[in-house]
N, C-alpha and C positions, 0 to 999 in steps of 0.2 A: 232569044231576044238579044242586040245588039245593044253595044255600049251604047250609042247615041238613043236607041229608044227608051232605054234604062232612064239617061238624064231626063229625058224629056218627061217620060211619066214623071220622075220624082219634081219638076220645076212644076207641072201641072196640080200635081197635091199639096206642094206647097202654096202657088197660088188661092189655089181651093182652101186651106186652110185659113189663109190669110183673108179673105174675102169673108168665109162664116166667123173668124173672130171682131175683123171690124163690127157685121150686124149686132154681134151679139154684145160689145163694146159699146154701141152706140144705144141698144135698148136699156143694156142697165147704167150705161150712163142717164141714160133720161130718166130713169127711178130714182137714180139712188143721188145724181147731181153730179157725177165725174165723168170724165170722161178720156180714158189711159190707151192710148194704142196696143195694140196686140204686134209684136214685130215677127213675121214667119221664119223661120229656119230653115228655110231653101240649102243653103250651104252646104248644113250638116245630113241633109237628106242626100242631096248628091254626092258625098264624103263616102256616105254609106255603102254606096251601089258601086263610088267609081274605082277600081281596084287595078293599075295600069297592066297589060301581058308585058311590058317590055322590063319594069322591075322584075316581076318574078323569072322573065330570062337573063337577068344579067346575074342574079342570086343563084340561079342554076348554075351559068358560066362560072361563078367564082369557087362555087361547090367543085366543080372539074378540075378548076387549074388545082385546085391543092390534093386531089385526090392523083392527079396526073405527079404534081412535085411530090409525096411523098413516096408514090411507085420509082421516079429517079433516082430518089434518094433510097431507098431501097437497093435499086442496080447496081446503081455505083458503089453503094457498101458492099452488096455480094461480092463484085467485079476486083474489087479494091482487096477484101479476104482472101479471093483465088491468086490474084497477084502476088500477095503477102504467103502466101502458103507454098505456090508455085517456087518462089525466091529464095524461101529457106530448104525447100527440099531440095534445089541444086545446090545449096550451099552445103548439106549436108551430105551429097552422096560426093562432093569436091573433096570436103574434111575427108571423108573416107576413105577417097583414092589417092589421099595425099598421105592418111595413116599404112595402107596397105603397103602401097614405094614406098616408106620410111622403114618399115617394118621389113619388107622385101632384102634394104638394102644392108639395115643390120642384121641381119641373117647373113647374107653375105661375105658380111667383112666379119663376121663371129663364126661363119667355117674358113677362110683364109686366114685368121687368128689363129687357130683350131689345128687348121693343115702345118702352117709355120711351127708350131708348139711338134707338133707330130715329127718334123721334119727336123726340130731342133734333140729332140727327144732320142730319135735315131740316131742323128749325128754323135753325142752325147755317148748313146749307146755302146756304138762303132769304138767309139776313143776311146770307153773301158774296159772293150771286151778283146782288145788287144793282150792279151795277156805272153808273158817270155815266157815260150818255150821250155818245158823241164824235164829230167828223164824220168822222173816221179813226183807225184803230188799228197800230201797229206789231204786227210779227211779234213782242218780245220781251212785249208788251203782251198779245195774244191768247193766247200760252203761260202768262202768269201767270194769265190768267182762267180757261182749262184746268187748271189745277193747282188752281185754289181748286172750280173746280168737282165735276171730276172726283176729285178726291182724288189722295193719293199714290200708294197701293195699288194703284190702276190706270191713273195718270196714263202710265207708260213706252205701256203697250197700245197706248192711245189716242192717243197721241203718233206710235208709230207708222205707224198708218191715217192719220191726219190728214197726218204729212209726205209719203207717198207718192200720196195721192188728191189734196193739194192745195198741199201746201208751206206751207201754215198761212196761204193767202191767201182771206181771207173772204171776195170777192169774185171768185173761181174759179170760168170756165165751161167745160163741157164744149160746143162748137159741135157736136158731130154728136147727141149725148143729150141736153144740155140740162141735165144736172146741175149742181149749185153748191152752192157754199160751201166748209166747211171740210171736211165729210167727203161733197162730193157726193151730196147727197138728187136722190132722182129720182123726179118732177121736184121741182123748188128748194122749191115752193109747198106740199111736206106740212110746210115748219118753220113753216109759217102756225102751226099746235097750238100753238108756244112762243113763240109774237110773234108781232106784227103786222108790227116792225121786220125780220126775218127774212133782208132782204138788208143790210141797214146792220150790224147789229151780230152781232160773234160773239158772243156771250155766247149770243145767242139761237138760235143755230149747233150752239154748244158742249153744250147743256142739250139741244135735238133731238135731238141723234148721242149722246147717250150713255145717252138714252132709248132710242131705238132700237137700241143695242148689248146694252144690260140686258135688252128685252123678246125679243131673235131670239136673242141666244148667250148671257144670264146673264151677261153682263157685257164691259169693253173688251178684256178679254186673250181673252175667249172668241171675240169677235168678230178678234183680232188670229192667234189658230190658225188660224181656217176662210179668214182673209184667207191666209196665206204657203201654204195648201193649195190655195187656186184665184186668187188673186190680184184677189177680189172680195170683197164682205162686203154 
């Protein structure tokens, strides 16, 4: 049934109403002496039935547009998170490559520190291990040239090996091996490398054995472990 036939029936019932309440207005008027119109409700009968499609599409329409703006807003917040997420993670792997080259560069300058120290170190060295020439040296004599030599730091080590291999006498031979000096090279003739004087002066004794101690143990104490483990070095 079509909206226009809808009205029509209902404007029809209502007439029809209107019609049987006049008679019947009119009859008991005539009993009872009144006489009150009956007024129909056409209106509200049509009110009933008429129910427009083009409200219920515009209520649909508006139902869309907010369900459409809240999916935008939706995107845009995602979109806007990736963004904000994206931004700090260059920022962070930036920090990073900026700690790295900082970290790189003091590294750097702390082994050119390091080498300078090394090189002053030597020099150092070199100026103390100068020692005059004598035709004899005391034991108390040969220990101070070992100290300036050899340093503090590992002077005890070496002090060590030295009392025990030779008793600090520069002029120490082994008769059955043939070893000499102060920490017994074998034979005597590899201190040739640190002198020529080699059997005269410790000094040039001293500077052989502790080359030798640095390049087989890393050093006199290293050399003073592997010694009390086998009673050799």
């Amino acid at each position: 049934m079509t909206r226009i036939s809808v009205r029509g029936f209902a404007v029809a019932s209502a007439t029809a109403v209107t019609t049987v309440g006049a008679v019947v207005g009119v009859a008991s008027g005539s009993e009872q002496g009144t006489t009150e119109p009956v007024e129909a409700t056409a209106a509200d009968a049509t009110l009933l039935a008429d129910i427009p499609a083009g409200q219920q599409a515009q209520t649909a329409s508006l139902t869309q547009q907010a369900d459409n703006a809240v999916a935008a807003a939706d995107a845009a917040a995602k979109k806007a998170a990736e963004e904000a997420a994206r931004k700090q993670a260059a920022k962070d792997a930036q920090a990073k490559r900026e700690a790295a080259e900082k970290a790189a560069e003091e590294a750097k300058k702390r082994e050119e520190r390091e080498e300078a120290a090394r090189q002053a170190a030597a020099s150092r060295s070199a100026e103390r291990t100068d020692f005059a020439v004598q035709s004899s040296y005391t034991v108390a004599q040969v220990k101070a040239m070992a100290q300036q030599i050899v340093g503090a730091g590992q002077f005890q080590c070496f002090s060590s090996i030295v009392e025990r291999e030779s008793g600090w006498n520069y002029k120490a031979q082994n008769p059955s091996s043939g070893a000499y000096g102060l920490v017994q090279a074998l034979p005597g003739s590899k201190m040739a490398s640190a002198g020529a004087d080699w059997q005269t002066n410790p000094a040039t004794q001293i500077k052989w054995g502790l080359n030798y101690m640095n390049d087989r143990y890393g050093s006199p104490c290293g050399a003073w472990e592997f010694w009390q483990a086998n009673h050799w070095y």
